[in-house]
C-alpha positions as CSV (number, residue, x, y, z in Angstrom):
1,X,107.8,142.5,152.7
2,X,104.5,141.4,154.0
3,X,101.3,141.1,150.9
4,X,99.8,144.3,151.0
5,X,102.5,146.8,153.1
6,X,103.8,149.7,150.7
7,X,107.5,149.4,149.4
8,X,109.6,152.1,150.7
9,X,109.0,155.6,148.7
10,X,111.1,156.0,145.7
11,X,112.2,152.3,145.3
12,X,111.9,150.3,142.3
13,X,109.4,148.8,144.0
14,X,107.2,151.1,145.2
15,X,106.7,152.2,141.5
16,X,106.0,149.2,141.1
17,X,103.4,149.0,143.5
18,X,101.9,152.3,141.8
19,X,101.9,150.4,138.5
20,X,99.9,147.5,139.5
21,X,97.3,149.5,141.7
22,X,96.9,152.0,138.4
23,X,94.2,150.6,136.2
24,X,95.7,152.8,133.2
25,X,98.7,151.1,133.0
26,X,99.9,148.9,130.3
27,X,101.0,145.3,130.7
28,X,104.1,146.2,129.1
29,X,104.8,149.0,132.1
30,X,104.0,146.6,134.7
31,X,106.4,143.8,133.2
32,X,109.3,146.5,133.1
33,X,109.0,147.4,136.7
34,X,108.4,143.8,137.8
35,X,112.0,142.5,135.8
36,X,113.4,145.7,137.1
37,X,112.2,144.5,141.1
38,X,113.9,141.5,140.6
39,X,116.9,142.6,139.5
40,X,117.3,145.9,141.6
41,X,118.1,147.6,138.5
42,X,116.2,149.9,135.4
43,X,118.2,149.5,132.7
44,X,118.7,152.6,130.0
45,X,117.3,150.4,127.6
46,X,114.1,149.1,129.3
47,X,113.5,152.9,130.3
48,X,113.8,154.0,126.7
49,X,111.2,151.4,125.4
50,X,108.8,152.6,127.3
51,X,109.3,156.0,126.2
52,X,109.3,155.2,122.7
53,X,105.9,153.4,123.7
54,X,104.7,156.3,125.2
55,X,105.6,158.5,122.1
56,X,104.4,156.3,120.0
57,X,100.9,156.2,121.3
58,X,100.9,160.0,120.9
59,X,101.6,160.4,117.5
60,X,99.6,157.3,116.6
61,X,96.8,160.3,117.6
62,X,97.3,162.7,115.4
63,X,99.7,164.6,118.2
64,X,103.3,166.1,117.4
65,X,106.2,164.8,119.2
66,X,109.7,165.8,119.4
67,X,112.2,163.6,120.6
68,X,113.4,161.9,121.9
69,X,116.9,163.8,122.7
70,X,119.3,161.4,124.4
71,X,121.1,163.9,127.0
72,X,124.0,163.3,129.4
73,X,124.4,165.9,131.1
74,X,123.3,164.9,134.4
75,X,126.1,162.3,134.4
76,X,123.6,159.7,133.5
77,X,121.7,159.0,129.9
78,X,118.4,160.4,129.8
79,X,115.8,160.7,127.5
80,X,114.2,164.7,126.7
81,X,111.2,164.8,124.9
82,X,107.6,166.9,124.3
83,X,104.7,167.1,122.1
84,X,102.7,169.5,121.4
85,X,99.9,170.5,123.5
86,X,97.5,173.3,123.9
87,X,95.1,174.6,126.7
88,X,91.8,175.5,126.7
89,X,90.1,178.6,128.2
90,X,90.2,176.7,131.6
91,X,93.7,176.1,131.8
92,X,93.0,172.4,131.2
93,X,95.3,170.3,128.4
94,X,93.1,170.8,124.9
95,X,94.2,166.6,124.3
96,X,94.6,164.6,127.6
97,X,96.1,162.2,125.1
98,X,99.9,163.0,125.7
99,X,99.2,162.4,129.7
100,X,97.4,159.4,129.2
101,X,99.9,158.1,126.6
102,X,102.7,158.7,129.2
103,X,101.0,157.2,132.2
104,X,99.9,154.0,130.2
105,X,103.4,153.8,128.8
106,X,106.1,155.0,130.8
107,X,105.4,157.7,134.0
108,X,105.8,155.3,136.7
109,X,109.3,153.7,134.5
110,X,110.4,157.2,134.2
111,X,110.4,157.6,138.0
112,X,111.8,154.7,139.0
113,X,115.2,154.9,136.4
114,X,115.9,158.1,137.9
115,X,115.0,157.4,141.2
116,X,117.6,154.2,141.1
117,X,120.5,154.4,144.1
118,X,122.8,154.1,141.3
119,X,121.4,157.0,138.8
120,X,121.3,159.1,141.7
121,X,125.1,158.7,142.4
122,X,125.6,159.1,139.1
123,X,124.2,162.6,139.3
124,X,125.7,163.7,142.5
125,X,129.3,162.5,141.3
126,X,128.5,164.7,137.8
127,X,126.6,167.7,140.4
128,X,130.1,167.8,142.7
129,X,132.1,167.8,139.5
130,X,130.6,171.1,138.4
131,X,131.3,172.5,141.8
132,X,134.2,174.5,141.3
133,X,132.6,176.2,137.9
134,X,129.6,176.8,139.6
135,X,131.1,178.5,142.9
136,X,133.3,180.7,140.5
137,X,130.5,181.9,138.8
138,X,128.6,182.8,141.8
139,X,131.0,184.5,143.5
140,X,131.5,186.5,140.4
141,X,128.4,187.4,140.7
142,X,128.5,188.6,144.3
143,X,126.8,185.6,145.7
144,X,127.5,183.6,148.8
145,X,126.5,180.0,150.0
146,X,128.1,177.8,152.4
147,X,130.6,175.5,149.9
148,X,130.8,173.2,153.0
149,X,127.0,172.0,152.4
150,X,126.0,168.9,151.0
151,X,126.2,169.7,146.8
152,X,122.5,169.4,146.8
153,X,121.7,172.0,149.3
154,X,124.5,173.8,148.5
155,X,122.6,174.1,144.8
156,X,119.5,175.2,146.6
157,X,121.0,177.9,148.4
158,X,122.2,179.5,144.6
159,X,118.7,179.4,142.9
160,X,117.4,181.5,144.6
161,X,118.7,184.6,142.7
162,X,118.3,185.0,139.2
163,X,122.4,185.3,139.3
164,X,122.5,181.8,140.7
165,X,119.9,180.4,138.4
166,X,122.1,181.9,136.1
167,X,125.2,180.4,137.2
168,X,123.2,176.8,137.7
169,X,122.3,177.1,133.7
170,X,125.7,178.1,132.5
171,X,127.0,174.9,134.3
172,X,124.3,172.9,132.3
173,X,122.7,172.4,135.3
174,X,119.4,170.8,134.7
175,X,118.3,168.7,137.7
176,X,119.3,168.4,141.3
């Protein structure tokens, strides 16, 4: 790719593009993405450090954290987490700290594990599998969409009823 073009959106690479044209971002980040470029591949392992970075810098400012939850659910491991945060009379964050933490630490390593070719197969294999549950459930509920669709669309179709939401949620559901 020539100096200066933008990686292809949603790559390993772009993020880390991002990374190295965001001033907040730590070293450590930048070195994650970079190993990750030159292998193709975010490992579970690389993408939890950063989180634990990230989580560490907002406790390490007087902010509560919970997490972080490993869930697999999606058909891939993934990391939940939150901390506590308030707004002001604005609407604003009360502490930009948590949002600063995470974009020094870990937003644009976040991205780019579950952006990976191979994490997204993962969760379309784990998507398909809940299918059949899914469809059941819906048609209980008197609700139609085209089964033939693509298991993606075929998910957007359903929430948007509060049945299908419904129906999405029972199948633990939680990204598409």
């Amino acid at each position: 790719m020539p100096v200066g073009e933008i990686p292809p959106e949603g790559t390993i690479d772009y993020f880390e593009y991002l990374a190295k044209n965001d001033p907040s971002v730590s070293d450590a980040q930048r070195d994650r993405l970079s190993r990750a470029a030159s292998t193709g591949n975010l490992s579970f392992e690389e993408y939890s450090q950063a989180i634990d970075a990230a989580l560490g810098c907002i406790t390490d400012a007087g902010v509560a954290i919970y997490g972080p939850k490993r869930k697999d659910n999606s058909g891939y491991p993934r990391l939940s987490y939150g901390f506590a945060a308030g707004t002001g009379e604005d609407g604003s964050a009360s502490t930009p700290v948590p949002d600063a933490c995470i974009r020094q630490h870990s937003w644009y390593v976040e991205m780019a594990y579950s952006d990976q070719p191979r994490v997204q197969q993962l969760l379309s294999d784990s998507l398909e599998s809940k299918r059949e549950s899914v469809r059941i459930c819906a048609e209980g509920a008197g609700i139609t969409a085209d089964n033939q669709l693509p298991v993606r669309a075929w998910l957007l179709e359903l929430v948007h009823t509060s049945a299908g939401r419904d129906c999405v949620a029972a199948a633990d559901i939680t990204e598409f």
